[in-house]
SEROTI-343267 format. One record per residue: residue in one letter; z, y, x of N, C-alpha, C in turn. Coordinates in nm, 3 decimals, m for minus. Layout:
<node marfi="A" n_z="Z" n_y="Y" n_x="X" ca_z="Z" ca_y="Y" ca_x="X" c_z="Z" c_y="Y" c_x="X"/>
...
! end
This chain:
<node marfi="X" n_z="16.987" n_y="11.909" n_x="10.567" ca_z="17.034" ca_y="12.041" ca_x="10.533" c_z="16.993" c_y="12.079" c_x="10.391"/>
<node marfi="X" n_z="16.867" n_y="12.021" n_x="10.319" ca_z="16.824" ca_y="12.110" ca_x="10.237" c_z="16.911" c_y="12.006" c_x="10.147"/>
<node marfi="X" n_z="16.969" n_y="11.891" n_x="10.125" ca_z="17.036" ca_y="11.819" ca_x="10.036" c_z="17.193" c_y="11.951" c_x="10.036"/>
<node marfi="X" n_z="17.253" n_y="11.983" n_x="10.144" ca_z="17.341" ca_y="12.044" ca_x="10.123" c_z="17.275" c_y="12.202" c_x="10.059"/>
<node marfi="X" n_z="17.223" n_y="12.226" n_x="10.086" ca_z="17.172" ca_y="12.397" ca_x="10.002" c_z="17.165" c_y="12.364" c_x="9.851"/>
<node marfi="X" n_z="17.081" n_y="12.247" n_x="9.807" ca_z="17.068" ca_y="12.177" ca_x="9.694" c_z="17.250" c_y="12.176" c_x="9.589"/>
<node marfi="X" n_z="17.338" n_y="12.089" n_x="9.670" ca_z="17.465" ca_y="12.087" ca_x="9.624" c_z="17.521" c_y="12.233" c_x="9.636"/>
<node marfi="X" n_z="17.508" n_y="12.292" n_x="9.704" ca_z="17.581" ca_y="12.444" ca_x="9.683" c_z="17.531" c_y="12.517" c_x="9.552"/>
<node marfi="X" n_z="17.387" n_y="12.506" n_x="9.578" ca_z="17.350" ca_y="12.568" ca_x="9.467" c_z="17.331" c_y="12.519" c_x="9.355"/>
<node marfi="X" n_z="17.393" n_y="12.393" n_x="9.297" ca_z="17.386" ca_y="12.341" ca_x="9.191" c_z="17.536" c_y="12.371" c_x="9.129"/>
<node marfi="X" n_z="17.646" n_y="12.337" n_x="9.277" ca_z="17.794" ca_y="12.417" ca_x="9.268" c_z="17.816" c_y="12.533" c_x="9.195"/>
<node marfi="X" n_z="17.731" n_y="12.633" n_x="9.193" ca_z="17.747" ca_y="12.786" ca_x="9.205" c_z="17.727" c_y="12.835" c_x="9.080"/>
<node marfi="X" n_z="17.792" n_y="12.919" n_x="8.991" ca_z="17.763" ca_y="12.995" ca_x="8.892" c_z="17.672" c_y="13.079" c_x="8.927"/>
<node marfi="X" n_z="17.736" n_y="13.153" n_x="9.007" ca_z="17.639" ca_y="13.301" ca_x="9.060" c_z="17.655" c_y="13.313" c_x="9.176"/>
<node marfi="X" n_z="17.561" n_y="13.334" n_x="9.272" ca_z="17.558" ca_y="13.372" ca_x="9.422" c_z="17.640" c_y="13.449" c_x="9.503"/>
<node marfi="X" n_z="17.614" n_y="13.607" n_x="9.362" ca_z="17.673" ca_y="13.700" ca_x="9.352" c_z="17.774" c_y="13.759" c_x="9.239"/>
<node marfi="X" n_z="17.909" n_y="13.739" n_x="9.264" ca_z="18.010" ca_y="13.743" ca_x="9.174" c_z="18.118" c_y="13.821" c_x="9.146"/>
<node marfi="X" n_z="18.115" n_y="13.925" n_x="9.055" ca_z="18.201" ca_y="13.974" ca_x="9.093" c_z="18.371" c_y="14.000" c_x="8.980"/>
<node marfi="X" n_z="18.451" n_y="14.025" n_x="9.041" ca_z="18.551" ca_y="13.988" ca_x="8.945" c_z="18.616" c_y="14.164" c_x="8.922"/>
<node marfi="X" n_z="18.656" n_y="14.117" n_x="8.775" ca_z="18.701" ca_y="14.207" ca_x="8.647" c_z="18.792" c_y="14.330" c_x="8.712"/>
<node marfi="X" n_z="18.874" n_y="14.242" n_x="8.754" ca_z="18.993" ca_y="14.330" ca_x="8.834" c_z="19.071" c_y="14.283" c_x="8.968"/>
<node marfi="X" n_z="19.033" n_y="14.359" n_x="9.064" ca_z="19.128" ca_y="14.349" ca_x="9.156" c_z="19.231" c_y="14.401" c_x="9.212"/>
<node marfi="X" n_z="19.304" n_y="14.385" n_x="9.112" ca_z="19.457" ca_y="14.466" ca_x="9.203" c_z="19.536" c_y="14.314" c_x="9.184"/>
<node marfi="X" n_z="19.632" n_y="14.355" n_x="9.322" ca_z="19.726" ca_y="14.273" ca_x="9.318" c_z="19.643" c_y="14.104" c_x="9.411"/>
<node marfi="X" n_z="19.571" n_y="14.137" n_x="9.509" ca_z="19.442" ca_y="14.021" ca_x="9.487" c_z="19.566" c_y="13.883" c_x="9.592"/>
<node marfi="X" n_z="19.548" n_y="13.741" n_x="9.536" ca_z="19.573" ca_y="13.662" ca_x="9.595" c_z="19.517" c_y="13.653" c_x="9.751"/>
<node marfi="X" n_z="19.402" n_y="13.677" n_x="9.747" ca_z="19.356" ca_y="13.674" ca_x="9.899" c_z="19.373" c_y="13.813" c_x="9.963"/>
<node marfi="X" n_z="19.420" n_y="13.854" n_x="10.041" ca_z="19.417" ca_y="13.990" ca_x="10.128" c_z="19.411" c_y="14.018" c_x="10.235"/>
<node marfi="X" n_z="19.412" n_y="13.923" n_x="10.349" ca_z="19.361" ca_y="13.903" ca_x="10.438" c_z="19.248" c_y="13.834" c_x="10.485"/>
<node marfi="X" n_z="19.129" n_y="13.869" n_x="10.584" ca_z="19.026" ca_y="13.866" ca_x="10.625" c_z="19.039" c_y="13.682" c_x="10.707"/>
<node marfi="X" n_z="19.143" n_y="13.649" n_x="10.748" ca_z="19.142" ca_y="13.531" ca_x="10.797" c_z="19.197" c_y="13.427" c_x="10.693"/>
<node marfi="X" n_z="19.276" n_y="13.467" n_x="10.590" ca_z="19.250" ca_y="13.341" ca_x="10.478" c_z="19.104" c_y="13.349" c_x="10.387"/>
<node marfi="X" n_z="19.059" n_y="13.445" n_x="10.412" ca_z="18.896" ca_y="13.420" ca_x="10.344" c_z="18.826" c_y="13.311" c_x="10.425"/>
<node marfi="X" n_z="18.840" n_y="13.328" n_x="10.547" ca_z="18.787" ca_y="13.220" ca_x="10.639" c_z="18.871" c_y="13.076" c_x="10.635"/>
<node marfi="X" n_z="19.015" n_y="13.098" n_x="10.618" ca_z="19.024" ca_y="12.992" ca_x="10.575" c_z="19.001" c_y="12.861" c_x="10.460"/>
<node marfi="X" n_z="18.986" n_y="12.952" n_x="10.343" ca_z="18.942" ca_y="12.901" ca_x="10.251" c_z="18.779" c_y="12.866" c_x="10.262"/>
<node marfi="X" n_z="18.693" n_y="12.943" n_x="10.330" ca_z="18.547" ca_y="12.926" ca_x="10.361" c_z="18.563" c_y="12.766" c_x="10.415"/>
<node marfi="X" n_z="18.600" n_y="12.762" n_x="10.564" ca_z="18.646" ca_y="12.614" ca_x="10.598" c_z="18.641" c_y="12.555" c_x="10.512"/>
<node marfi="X" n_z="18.756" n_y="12.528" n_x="10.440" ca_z="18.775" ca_y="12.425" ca_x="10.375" c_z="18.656" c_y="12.355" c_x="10.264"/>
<node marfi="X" n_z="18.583" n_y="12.465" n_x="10.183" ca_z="18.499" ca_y="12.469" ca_x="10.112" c_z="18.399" c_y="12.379" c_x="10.205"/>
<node marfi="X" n_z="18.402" n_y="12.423" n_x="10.264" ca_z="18.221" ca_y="12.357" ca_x="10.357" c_z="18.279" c_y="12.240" c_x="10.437"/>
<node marfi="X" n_z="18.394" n_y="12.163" n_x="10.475" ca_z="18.417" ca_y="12.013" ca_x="10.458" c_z="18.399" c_y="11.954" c_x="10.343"/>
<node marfi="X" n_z="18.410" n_y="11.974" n_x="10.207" ca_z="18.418" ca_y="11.931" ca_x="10.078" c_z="18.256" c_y="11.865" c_x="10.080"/>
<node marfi="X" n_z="18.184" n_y="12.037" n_x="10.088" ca_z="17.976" ca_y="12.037" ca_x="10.101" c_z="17.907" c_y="11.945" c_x="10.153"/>
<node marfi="X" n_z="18.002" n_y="11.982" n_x="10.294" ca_z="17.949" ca_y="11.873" ca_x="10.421" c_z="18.009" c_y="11.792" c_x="10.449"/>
<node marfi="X" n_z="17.984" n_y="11.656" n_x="10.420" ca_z="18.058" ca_y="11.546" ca_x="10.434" c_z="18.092" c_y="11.536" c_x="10.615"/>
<node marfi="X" n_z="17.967" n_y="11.555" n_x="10.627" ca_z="17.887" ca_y="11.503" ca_x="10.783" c_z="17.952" c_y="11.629" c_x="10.919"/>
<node marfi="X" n_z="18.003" n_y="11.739" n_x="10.846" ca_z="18.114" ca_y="11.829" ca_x="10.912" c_z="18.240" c_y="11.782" c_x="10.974"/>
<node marfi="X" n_z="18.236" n_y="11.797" n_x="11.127" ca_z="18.346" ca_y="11.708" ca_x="11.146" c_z="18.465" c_y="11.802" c_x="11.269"/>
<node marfi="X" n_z="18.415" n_y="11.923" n_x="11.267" ca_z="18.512" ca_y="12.002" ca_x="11.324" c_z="18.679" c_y="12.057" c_x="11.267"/>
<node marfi="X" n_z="18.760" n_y="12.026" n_x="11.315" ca_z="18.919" ca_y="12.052" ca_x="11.272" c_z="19.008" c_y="12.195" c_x="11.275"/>
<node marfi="X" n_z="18.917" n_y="12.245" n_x="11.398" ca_z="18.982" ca_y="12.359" ca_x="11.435" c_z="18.926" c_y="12.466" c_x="11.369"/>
<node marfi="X" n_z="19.007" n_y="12.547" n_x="11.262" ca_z="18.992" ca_y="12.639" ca_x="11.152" c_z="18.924" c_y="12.758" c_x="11.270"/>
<node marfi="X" n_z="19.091" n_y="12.801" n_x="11.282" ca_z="19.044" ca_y="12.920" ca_x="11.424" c_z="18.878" c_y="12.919" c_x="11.491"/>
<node marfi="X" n_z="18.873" n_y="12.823" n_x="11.551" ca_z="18.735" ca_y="12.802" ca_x="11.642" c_z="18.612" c_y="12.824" c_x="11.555"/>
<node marfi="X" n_z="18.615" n_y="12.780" n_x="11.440" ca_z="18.507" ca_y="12.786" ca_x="11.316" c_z="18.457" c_y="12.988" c_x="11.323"/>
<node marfi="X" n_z="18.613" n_y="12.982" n_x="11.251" ca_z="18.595" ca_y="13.165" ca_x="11.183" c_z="18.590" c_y="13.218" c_x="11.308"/>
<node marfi="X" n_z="18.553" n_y="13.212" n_x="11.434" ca_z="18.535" ca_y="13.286" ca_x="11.543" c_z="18.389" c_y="13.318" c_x="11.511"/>
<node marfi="X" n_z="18.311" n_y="13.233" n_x="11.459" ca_z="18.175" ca_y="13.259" ca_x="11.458" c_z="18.128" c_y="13.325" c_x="11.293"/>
<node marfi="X" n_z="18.192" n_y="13.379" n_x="11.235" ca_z="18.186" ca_y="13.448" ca_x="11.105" c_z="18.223" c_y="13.614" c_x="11.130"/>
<node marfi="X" n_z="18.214" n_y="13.697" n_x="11.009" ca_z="18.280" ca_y="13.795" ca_x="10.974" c_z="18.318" c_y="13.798" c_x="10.870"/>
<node marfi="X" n_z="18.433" n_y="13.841" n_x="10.781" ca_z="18.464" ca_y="13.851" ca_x="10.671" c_z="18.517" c_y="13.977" c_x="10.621"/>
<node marfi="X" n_z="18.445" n_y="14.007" n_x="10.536" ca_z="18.390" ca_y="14.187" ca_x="10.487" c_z="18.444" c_y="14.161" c_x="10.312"/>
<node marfi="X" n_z="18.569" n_y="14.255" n_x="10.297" ca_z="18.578" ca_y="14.227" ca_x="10.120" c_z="18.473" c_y="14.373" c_x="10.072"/>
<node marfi="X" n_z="18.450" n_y="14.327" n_x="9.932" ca_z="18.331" ca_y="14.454" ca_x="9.910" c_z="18.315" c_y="14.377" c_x="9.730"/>
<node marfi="X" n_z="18.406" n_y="14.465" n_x="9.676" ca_z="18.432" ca_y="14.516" ca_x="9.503" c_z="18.497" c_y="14.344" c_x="9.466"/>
<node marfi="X" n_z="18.633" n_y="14.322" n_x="9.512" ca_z="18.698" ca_y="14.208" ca_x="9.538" c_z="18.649" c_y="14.077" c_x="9.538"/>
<node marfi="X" n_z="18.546" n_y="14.055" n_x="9.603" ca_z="18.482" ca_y="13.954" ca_x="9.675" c_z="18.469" c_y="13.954" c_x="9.837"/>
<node marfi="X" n_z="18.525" n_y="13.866" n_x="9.919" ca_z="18.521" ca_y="13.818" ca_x="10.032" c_z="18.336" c_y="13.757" c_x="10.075"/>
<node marfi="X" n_z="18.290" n_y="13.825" n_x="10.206" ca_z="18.151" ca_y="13.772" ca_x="10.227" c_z="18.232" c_y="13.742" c_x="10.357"/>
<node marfi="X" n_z="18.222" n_y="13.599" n_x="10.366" ca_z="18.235" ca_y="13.532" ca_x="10.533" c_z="18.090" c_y="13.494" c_x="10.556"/>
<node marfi="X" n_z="18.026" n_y="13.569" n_x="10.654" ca_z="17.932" ca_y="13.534" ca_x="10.678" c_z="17.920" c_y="13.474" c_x="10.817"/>
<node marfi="X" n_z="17.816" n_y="13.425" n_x="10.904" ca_z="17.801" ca_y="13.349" ca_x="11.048" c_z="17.704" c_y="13.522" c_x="11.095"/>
<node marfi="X" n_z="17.803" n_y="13.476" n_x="11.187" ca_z="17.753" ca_y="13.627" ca_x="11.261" c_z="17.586" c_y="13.582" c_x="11.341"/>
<node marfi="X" n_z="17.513" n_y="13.698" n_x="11.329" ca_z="17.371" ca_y="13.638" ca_x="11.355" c_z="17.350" c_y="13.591" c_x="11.460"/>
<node marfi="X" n_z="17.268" n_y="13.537" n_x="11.482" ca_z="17.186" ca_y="13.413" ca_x="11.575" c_z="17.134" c_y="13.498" c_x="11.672"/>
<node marfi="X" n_z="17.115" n_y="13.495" n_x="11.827" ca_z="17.049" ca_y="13.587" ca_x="11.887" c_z="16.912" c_y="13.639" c_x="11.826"/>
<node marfi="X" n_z="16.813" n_y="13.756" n_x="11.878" ca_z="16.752" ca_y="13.782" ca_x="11.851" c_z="16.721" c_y="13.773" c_x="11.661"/>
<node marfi="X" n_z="16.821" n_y="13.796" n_x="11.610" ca_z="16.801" ca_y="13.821" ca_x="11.478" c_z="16.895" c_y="13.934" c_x="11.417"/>
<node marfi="X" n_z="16.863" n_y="14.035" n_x="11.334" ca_z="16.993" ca_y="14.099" ca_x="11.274" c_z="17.014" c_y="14.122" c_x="11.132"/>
<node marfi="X" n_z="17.028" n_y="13.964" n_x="11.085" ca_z="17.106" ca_y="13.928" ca_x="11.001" c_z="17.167" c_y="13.797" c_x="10.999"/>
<node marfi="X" n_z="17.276" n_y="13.776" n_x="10.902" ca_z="17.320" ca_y="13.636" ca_x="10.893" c_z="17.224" c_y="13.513" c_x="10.786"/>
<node marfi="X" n_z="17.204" n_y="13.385" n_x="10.864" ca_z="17.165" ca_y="13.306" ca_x="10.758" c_z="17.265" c_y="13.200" c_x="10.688"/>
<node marfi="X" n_z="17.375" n_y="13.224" n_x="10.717" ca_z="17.524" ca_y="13.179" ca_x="10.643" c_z="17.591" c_y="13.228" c_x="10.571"/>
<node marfi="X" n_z="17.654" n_y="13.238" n_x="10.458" ca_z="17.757" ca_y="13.335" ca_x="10.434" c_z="17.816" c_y="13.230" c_x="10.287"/>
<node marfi="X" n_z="17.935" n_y="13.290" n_x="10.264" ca_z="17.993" ca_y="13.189" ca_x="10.158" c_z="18.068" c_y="13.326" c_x="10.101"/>
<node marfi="X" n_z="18.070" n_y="13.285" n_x="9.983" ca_z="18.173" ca_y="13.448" ca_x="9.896" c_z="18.298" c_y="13.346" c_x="9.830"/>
<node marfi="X" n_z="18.425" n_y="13.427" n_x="9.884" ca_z="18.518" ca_y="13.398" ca_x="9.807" c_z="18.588" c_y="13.509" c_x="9.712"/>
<node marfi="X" n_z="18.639" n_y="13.470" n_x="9.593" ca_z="18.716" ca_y="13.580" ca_x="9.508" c_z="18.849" c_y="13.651" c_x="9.548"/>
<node marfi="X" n_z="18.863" n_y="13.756" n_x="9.611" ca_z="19.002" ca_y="13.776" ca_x="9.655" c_z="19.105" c_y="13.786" c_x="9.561"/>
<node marfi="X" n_z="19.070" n_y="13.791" n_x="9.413" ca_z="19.157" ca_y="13.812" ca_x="9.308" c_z="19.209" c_y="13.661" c_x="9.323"/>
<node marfi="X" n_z="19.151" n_y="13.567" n_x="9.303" ca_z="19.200" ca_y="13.410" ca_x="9.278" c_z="19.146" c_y="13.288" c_x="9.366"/>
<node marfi="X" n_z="19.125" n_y="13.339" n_x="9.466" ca_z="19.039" ca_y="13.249" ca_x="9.614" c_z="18.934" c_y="13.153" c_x="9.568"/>
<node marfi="X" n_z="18.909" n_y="13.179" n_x="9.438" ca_z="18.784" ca_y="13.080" ca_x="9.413" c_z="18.645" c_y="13.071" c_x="9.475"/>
<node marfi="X" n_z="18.582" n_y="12.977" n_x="9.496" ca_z="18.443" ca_y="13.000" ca_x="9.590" c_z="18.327" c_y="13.024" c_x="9.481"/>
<node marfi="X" n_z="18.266" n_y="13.162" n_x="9.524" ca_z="18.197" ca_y="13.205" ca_x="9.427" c_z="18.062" c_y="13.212" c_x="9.440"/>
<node marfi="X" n_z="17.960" n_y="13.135" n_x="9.564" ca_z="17.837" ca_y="13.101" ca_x="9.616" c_z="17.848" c_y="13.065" c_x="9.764"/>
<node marfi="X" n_z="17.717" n_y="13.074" n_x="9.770" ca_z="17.693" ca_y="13.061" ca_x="9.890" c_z="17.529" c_y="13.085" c_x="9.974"/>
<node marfi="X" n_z="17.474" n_y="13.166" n_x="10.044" ca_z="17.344" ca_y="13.154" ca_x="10.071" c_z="17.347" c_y="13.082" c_x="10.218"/>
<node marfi="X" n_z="17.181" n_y="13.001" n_x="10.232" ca_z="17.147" ca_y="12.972" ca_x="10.309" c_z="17.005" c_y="12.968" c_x="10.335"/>
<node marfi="X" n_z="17.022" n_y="13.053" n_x="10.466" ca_z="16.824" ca_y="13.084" ca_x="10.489" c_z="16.791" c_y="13.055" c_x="10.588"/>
<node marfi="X" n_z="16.665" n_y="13.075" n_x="10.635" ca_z="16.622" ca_y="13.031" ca_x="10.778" c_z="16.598" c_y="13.204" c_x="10.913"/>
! end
């Protein structure tokens, strides 16, 4: 795991990113943020071997907030927060970080 946190965060400009202008945004729905999340984290994770998009983003939320997409993994029992989350740009679907905690 910590080899993949390593590659994300060597990936990443900024964790937290936010873009110039959003009107007009390529992404605008809450389930192509998740789709694009997917895809991103087969690229990360080689060793990722689930197909089914749907089944994935069942276990996320995706919240836009100042045109950035947060898909995060909805929390773990007995915890209330997420230790997943990936940001995509809704202006241009680019992947713009990613955290991972314990």
């Amino acid at each position: 795991m910590k080899e993949i946190a390593i590659a994300i965060a060597l990936a990443c400009v900024a964790a937290v990113a936010r873009a110039d202008d959003c009107t007009d945004p390529i992404v605008k729905k809450p389930e192509d943020a998740g789709l694009i999340a997917f895809a991103m984290w087969h690229v990360v994770n080689p060793r990722f071997t689930r197909t089914d998009e749907t089944a994935w983003a069942s276990g996320f939320t995706m919240t836009l907030d100042d045109c950035v997409w947060d898909v995060s993994a909805k929390p773990e029992p007995g915890k209330t927060y997420s230790t997943f989350a990936i940001r995509i740009g809704a202006k241009d679907g680019r992947f713009l970080g990613a955290i991972i905690s314990d």
